[in-house]
MIBA-293865 format. One line per field, with one value per residue (C-alpha): x, y, z; residue in one letter. Coordinates in Angstrom, 1 decimal. Example, Ala and Ser with C-alpha at 12.3 -4.5 7.8 and 13.67 -1.06 7.14 Angstrom:
east = 12.3, 13.7
north = -4.5, -1.1
up = 7.8, 7.1
residuo = a, s
***
This chain:
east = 79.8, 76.7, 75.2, 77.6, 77.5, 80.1, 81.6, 82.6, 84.4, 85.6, 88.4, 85.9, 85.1, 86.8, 87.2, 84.9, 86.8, 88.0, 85.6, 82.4, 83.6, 84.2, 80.4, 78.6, 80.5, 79.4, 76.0, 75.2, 76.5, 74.6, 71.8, 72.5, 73.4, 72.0, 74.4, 77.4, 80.1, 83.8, 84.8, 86.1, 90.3, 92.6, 89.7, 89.7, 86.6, 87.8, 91.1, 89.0, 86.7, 90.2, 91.3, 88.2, 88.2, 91.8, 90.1, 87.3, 89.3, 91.0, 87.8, 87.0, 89.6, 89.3, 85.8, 87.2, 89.7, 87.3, 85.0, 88.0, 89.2, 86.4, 88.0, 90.5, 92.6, 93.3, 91.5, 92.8, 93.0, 90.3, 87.8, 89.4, 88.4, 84.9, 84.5, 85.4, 82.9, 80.3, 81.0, 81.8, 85.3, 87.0, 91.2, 93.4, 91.5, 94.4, 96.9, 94.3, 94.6, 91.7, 90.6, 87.6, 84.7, 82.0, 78.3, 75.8, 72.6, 69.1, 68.9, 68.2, 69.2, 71.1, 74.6, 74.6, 78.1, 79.1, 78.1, 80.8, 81.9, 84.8, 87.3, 86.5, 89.2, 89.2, 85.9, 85.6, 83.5, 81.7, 83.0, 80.6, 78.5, 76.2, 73.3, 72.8, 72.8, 70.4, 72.9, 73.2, 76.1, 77.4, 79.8, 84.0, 83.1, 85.9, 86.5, 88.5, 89.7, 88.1, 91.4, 94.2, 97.5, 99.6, 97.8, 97.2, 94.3, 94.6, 92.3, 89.1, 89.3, 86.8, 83.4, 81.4, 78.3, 78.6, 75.7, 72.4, 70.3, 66.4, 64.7, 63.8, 67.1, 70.5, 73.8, 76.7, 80.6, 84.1, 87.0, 88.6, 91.6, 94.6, 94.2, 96.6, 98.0, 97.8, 100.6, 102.0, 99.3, 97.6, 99.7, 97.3, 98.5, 97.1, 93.6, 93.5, 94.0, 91.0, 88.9, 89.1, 88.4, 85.5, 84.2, 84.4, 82.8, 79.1, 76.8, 73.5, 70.5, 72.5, 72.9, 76.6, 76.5, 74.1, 76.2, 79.3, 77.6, 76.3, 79.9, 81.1, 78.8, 80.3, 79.1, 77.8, 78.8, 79.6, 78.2, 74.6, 74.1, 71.9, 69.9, 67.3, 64.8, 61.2, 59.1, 59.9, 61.2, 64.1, 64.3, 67.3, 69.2, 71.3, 73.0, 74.5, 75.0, 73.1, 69.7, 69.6, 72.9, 72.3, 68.8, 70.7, 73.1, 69.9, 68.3, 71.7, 72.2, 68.7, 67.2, 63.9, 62.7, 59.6, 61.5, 62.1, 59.8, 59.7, 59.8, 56.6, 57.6, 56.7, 58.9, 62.1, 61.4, 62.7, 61.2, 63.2, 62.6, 65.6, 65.5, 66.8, 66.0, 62.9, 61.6, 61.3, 61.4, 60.4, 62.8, 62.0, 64.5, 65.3, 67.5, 68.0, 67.4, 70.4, 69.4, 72.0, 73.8, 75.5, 77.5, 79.2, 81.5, 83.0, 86.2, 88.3, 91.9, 93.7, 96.8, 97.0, 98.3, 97.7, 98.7, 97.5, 93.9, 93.4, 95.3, 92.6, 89.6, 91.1, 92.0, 88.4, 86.0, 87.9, 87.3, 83.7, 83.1, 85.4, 82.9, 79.7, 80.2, 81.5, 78.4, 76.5, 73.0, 70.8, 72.9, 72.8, 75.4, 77.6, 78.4, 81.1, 83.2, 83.1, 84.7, 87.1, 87.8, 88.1, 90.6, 92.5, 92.8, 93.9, 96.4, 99.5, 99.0, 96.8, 96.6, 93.3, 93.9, 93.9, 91.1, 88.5, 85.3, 84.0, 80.7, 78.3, 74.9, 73.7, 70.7, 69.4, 67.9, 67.9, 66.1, 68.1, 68.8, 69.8, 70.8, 68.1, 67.8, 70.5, 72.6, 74.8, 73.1, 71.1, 69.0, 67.1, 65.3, 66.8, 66.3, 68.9, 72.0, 73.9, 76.0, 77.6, 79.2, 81.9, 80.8, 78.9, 81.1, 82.3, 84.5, 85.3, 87.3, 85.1
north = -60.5, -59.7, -58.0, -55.9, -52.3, -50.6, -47.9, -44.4, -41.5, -38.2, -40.3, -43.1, -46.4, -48.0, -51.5, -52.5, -52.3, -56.3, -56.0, -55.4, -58.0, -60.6, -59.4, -60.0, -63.7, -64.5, -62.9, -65.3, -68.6, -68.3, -67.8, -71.5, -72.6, -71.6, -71.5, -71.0, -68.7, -68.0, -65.8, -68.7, -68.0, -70.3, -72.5, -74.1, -72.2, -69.1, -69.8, -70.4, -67.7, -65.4, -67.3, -66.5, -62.6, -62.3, -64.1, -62.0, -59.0, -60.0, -60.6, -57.1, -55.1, -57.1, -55.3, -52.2, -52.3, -53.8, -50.3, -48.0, -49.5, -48.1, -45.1, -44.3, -43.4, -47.0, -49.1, -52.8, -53.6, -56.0, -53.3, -50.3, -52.5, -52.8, -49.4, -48.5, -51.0, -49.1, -45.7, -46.4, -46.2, -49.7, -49.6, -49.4, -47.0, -44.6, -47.1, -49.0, -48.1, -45.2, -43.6, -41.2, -42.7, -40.7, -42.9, -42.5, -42.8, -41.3, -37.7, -37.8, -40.7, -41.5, -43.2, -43.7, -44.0, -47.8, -48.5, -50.7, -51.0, -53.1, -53.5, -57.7, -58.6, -56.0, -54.2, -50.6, -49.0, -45.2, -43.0, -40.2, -40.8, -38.7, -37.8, -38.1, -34.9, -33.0, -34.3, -37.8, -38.0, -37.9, -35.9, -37.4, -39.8, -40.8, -44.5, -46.8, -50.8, -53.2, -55.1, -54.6, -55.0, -53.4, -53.6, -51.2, -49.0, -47.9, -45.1, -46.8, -50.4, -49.6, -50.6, -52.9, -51.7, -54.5, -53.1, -54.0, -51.1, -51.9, -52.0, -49.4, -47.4, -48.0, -47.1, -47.2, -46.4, -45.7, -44.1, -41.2, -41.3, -43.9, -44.4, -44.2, -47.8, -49.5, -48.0, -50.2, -51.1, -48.8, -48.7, -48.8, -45.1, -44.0, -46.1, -44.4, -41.0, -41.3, -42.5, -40.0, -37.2, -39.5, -39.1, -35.7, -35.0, -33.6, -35.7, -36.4, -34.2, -31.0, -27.8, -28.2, -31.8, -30.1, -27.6, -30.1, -32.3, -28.9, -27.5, -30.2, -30.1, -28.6, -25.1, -24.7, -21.3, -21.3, -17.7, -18.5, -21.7, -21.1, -23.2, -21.1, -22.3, -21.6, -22.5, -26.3, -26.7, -25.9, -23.7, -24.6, -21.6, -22.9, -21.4, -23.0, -27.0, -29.1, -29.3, -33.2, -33.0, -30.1, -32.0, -35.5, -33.7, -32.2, -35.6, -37.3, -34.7, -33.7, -36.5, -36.6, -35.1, -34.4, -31.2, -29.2, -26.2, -23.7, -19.9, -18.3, -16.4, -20.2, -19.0, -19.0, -22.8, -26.3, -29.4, -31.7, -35.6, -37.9, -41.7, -43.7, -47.2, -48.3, -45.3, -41.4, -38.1, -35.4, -32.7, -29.0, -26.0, -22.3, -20.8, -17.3, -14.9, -11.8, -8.5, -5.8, -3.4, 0.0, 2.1, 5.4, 6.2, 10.0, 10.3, 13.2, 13.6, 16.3, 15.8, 19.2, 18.5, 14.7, 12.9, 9.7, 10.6, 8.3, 4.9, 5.2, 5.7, 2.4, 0.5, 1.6, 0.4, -3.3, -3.0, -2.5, -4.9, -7.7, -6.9, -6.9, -10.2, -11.8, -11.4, -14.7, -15.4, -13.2, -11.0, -7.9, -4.8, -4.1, -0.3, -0.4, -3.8, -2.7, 1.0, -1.5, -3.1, 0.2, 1.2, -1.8, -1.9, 2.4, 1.8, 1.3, 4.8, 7.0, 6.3, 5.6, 8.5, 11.0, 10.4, 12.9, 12.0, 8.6, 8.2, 6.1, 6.4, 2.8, 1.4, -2.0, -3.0, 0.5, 1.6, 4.3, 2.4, 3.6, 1.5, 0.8, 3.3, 3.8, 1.6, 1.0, -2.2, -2.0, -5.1, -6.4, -9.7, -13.0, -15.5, -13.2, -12.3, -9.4, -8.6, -5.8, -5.4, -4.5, -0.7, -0.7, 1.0, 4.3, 6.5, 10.1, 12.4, 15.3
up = 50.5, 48.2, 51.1, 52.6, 51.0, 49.2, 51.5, 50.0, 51.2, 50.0, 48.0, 46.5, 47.7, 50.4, 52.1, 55.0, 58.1, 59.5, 62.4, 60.2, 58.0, 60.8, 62.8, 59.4, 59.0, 62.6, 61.8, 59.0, 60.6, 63.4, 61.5, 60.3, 63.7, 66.5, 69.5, 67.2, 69.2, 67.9, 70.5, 72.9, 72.9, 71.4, 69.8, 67.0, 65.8, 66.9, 64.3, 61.4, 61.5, 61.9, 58.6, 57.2, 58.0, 56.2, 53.0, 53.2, 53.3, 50.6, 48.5, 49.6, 48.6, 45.1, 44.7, 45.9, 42.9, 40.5, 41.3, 40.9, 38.1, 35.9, 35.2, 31.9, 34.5, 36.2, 33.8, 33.1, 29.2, 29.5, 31.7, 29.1, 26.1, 28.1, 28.2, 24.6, 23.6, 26.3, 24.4, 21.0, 21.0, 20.3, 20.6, 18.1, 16.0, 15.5, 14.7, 12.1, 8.3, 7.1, 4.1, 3.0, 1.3, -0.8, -0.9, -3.9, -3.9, -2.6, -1.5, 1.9, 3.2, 6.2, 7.1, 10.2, 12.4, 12.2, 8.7, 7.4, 3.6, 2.4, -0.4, 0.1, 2.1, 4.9, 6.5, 7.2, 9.7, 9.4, 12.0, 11.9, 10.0, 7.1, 4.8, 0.8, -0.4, -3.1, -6.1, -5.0, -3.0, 0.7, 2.1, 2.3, 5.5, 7.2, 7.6, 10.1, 9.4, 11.6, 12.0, 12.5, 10.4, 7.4, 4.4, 1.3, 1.1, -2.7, -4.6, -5.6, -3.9, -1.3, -3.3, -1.5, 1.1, 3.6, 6.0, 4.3, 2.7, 2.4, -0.6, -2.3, -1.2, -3.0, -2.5, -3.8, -2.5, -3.2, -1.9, -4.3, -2.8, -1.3, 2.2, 4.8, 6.0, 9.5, 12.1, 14.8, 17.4, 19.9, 23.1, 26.8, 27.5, 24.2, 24.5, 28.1, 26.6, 24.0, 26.7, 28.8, 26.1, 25.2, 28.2, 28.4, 24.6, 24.4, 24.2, 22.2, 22.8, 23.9, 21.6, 21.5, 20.3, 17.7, 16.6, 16.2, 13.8, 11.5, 11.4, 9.9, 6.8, 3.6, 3.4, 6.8, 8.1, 11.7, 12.1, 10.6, 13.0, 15.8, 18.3, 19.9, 22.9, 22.2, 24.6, 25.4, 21.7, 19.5, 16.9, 14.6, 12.4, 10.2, 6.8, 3.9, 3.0, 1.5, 3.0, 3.2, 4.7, 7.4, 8.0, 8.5, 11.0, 12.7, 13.1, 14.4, 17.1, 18.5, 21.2, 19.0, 16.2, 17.5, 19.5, 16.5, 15.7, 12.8, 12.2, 12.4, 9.2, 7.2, 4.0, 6.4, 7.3, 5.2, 5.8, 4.7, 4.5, 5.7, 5.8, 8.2, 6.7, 7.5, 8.3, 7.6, 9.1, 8.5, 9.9, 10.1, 10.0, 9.7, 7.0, 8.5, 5.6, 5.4, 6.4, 4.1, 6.4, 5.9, 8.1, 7.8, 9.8, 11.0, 12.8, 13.8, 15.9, 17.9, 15.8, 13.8, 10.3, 10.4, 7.5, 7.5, 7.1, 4.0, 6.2, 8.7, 6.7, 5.2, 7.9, 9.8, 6.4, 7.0, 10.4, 10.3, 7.2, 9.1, 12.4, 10.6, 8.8, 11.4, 13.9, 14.7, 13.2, 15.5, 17.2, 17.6, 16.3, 19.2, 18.9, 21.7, 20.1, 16.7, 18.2, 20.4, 16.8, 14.7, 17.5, 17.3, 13.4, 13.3, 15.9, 13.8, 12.1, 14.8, 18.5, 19.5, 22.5, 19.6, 18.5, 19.5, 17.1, 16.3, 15.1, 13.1, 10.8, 10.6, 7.9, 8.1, 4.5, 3.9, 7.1, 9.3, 12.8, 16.2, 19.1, 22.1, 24.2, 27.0, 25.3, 22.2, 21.2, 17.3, 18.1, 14.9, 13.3, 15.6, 12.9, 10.4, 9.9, 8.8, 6.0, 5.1, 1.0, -0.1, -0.7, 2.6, 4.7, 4.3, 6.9, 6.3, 8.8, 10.3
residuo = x, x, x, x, x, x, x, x, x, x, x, x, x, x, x, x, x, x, x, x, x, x, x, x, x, x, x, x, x, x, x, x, x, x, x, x, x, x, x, x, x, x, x, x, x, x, x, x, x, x, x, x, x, x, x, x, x, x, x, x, x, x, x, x, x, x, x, x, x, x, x, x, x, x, x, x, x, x, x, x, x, x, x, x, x, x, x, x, x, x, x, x, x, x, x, x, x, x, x, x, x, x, x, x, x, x, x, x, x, x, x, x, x, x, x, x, x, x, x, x, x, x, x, x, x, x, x, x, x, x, x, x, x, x, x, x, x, x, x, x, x, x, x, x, x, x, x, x, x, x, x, x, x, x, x, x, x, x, x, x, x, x, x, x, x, x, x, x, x, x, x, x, x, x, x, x, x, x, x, x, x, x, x, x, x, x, x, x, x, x, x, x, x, x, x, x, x, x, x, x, x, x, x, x, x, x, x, x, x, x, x, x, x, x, x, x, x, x, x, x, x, x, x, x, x, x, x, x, x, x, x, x, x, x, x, x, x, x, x, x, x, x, x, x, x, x, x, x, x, x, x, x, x, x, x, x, x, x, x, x, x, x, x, x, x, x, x, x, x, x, x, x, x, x, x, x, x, x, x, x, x, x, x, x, x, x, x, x, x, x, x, x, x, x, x, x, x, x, x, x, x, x, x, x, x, x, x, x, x, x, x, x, x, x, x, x, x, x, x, x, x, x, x, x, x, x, x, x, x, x, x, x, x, x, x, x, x, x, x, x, x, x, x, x, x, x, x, x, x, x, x, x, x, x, x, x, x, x, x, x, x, x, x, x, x, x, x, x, x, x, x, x, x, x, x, x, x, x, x, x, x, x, x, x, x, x, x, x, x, x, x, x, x, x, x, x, x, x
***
């Protein structure tokens, strides 16, 4: 059987038809006894070799199942278990009792996923894992029981690093809050479930893996994170959080380290060290500086003796403000969305068909702007963002 191929189709693999299977059984016994025939009817021979075809088959189909089975789909518990292990995702995690945990110590160093504390009866293992930040503390991690069972997860009881931290480092950890206790235990259909969205998440080494882990550190603004291919290399924007923190997110999600490049502007770049016991890394990236936007806005309408002059010049400034703030870390200004947006915000007191003027004087730090020509796009610096203030935008009707 170890040398017959497995056979696939359109549908996945399939069993070897009974008259391959028989021709490779006669194949190898002749080749231990020369002369050997089967095909004589009636014979003895002949019935055993039959016999031997239908086991065979058996045996086949067996492997057939054992391949399909690998799959969240059709999974036994024992291969499901197998491949939670494979990817990180052991069973009964949601049904286990959890609680957030904060870790002191040294700025900059790294917890990774796995890491388990205790409250010295029952262990608890990281599930994301995280970085020491500039004041000596981690981020809330969230934390998952080994085991499994009721028990109670009260404020304060988890205080004991289990995972061994190298000299020099220390670290220290407790959980602030009560956790929540153990649930009844993870049915198949569940396990099967969480599988097959792990199999589907991004994985390590790709920008959306990388963008993941820096959403998820305090103070990161979604809008100011930005991985941008240079060359071969990465450059990596990134806006609020704690530098150790953003930089221990960097390291976790990138496939090396050794892919990261700076701004050319070198004031725009933070090199922050990280350690991941033994070792560390250096890890280089870009805090996008702002770039202060104004615009002024003119609008007219064909309604004669419109009323509601002072509603729209309302609704357009939050309009504008809501559409310049919200632009991602080296985009540009869109002149066509933000007039879909101004549209959209007027429309409950003026219908954008009446509108016959709508117009807009644009400065970027000051400096008067106008979009590219033959377009309606005001490109600018791709390592910042913009921001518009509170008094930025102005709208007046012609």
């Amino acid at each position: 059987m170890s040398g017959l191929p497995l056979l696939f189709n359109s549908t996945g693999p399939v069993a070897t038809p009974p008259a391959t299977l028989q021709a490779n059984l006669l194949a190898l016994v002749a080749g231990l006894q020369p002369g050997y025939t089967a095909n004589l009817p009636g014979s003895l021979i002949e019935d055993i070799s039959s016999t031997d075809v239908g086991a065979l088959m058996t045996v086949d189909q067996a492997r057939v199942d054992a391949v399909n089975s690998v799959t969240p789909y059709a999974a036994n518990p024992y291969v499901l278990a197998q491949l939670g292990t494979l990817f990180g995702v052991p069973q009964g995690q949601p049904a286990n009792g959890s609680t957030f945990v904060v870790f002191t110590g040294s700025a900059g160093y790294v917890i990774p996923p796995g890491f388990l504390v205790s409250d010295g009866t029952n262990q608890y293992a990281i599930q994301d894992g995280g970085t020491i930040g500039g004041g000596g503390t981690s981020q809330s991690l969230f934390v998952i029981a080994t085991n499994s069972g009721t028990f109670a997860i009260p404020a304060g009881s988890v205080t004991t690093v289990v995972t061994s931290v190298p000299s020099p480092y220390s670290l220290t950890v407790t959980n602030p809050l009560a956790g929540v206790p153990a649930t009844a235990a993870e049915t198949v259909e569940s396990y099967q479930s969480r599988m097959l969205t792990a199999f589907q998440v991004a994985i390590q080494g790709t920008p959306a893996y990388l963008k993941t882990l820096l959403y998820a550190v305090p103070g990161v603004s979604q809008r100011l994170v930005s991985v941008r291919q240079v060359g071969t290399m990465w450059e990596v924007l990134c806006g609020g959080g704690d530098p150790y923190q953003v930089a221990g997110a960097i390291y976790q999600g990138v496939s090396q380290i050794g892919l990261l490049t700076g701004s050319a502007t070198t004031i725009r770049n933070l090199v922050v060290s990280i350690y991941d016991a033994p070792d560390t890394y250096n890890v280089t990236y870009v805090n996008p500086p702002q770039q202060t936007v104004t615009v002024a806005v003119v609008w007219n309408t064909t309604l004669a003796n419109f009323t509601a002059a002072a509603a729209v010049n309302q609704y357009i400034v939050g309009a504008v403000q809501a559409y310049i703030n919200g632009i991602t870390v080296g985009q540009p200004i869109n002149l066509l969305l933000m007039t879909q947006q101004i549209q959209g915000a007027i429309a409950p007191v003026l219908d954008p068909i009446n509108l016959t003027t709508l117009t807009y004087t644009v400065t970027i730090n000051s400096l008067p702007v106008v979009p590219t020509a033959g377009t309606s796009i005001i490109s600018s610096d791709p390592e910042s963002y913009f921001y518009i203030s509170p008094t930025g935008a102005t709208s007046t009707q012609a």
